[in-house]
C-alpha positions, 0 to 999 in steps of 0.5 A: 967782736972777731975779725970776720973771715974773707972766705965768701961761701954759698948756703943754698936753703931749699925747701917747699914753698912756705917751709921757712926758708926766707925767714931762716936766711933773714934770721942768720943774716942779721947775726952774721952781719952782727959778727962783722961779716959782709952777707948778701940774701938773694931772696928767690920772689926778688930775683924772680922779680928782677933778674929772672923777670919773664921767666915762667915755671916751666921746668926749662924756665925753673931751671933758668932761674937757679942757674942765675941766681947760683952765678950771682951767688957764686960770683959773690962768694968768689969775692969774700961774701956770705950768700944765703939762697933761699930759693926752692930749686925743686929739681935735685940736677939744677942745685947740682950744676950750681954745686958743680959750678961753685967746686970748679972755681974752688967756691965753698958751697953748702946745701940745706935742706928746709925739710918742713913737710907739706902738710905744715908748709900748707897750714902757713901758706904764707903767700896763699899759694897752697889754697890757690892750688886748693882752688884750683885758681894757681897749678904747677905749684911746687910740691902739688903739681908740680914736683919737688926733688928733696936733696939725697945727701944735704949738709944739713937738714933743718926741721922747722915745723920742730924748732925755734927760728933760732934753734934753726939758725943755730943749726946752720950756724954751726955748719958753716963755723964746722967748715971754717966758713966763719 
C-alpha cells in the first residue's frame, strides 16, 4: 500500500435525483479508504437531516444548503481530507461560490457530473420521489418542477445509465490520481 497523499480535496458529484451519485461516492470511498486514504461522504439526505435541518426547497433554502455543505467539505479538505459531495446542487451559481470558496483558500476542488437522464433516474426512483411528483402528491422536485442546471464544463461527466458502479469509479478515479489528488 502507498503512503496515502495529505493533500485534502472536494469531489462535488451533482446529478438528478436517483442518477446515482450516492452510490458512486459509497463506492469510491471504500476503495480510497482501502488505499490508505482518510475520506469523508457528506451525504445530501444526511446533511439535510442534521445541518440544514429546517430548511426547505425554496431556491434561497437550496442554496443554503449547498453553501453549507460546500464550508464543511471545504473546511475538510483544508485539513488533508477526501471529501465526496453527493449532493444535487441543482443551481449551476451556488456550485460556483462552492468552487470560488475552495480557489480562495487554495483547496482542489473537482466537479462531476452524474449525467444519468431523467428518463433512467425516473425508472430507479430510488426514494419514490419520481412517482410522487407523478401523483402529484410531491411538487418542486428537481428536474420536474423544479429546475436542474447541468454543469457547462465539469471535470468529468460520468453516465451511469451506461457503465459499471465500478467503471464509474474508475472514472473519478483516475481524475483525482490526473490532478495528483491521490
Amino acid at each position: 500500500m502507498r503512503t496515502p497523499a495529505t493533500q485534502g480535496a472536494t469531489i462535488w458529484l451533482t446529478g438528478l435525483p436517483s442518477s446515482g451519485k450516492t452510490t458512486l461516492a459509497q463506492a469510491l470511498a471504500s476503495r480510497l479508504t482501502r488505499e490508505g486514504h482518510r475520506v469523508e461522504v457528506l451525504d445530501g439526505d444526511e446533511i439535510r437531516t442534521f445541518l440544514s435541518a429546517g430548511l426547505g426547497f425554496t431556491r434561497e433554502d437550496r442554496d443554503t444548503n449547498v453553501q453549507r455543505i460546500g464550508l464543511v467539505a471545504e473546511v475538510l479538505a483544508r485539513n488533508g481530507i477526501l471529501v465526496l459531495v453527493p449532493v444535487i446542487a441543482p443551481y449551476a451559481d451556488s456550485r460556483e461560490a462552492v468552487r470560488k470558496r475552495h480557489e480562495a483558500s487554495g483547496t482542489p476542488y473537482l466537479e462531476v457530473h452524474v449525467a444519468t437522464p431523467l428518463q433512467v433516474c425516473a425508472v430507479r426512483d430510488v426514494k419514490g420521489l419520481y412517482a410522487q411528483a407523478r401523483a402529484g402528491r410531491l411538487s418542486g422536485l428537481t428536474g420536474i418542477d423544479d429546475p436542474y442546471e447541468p454543469p457547462q464544463a465539469p471535470d468529468a461527466r460520468v453516465e451511469t445509465q451506461l457503465q459499471s458502479v465500478g467503471e464509474s469509479v474508475d472514472v473519478v478515479h483516475a481524475l483525482m490520481a490526473d490532478r495528483g489528488l491521490l
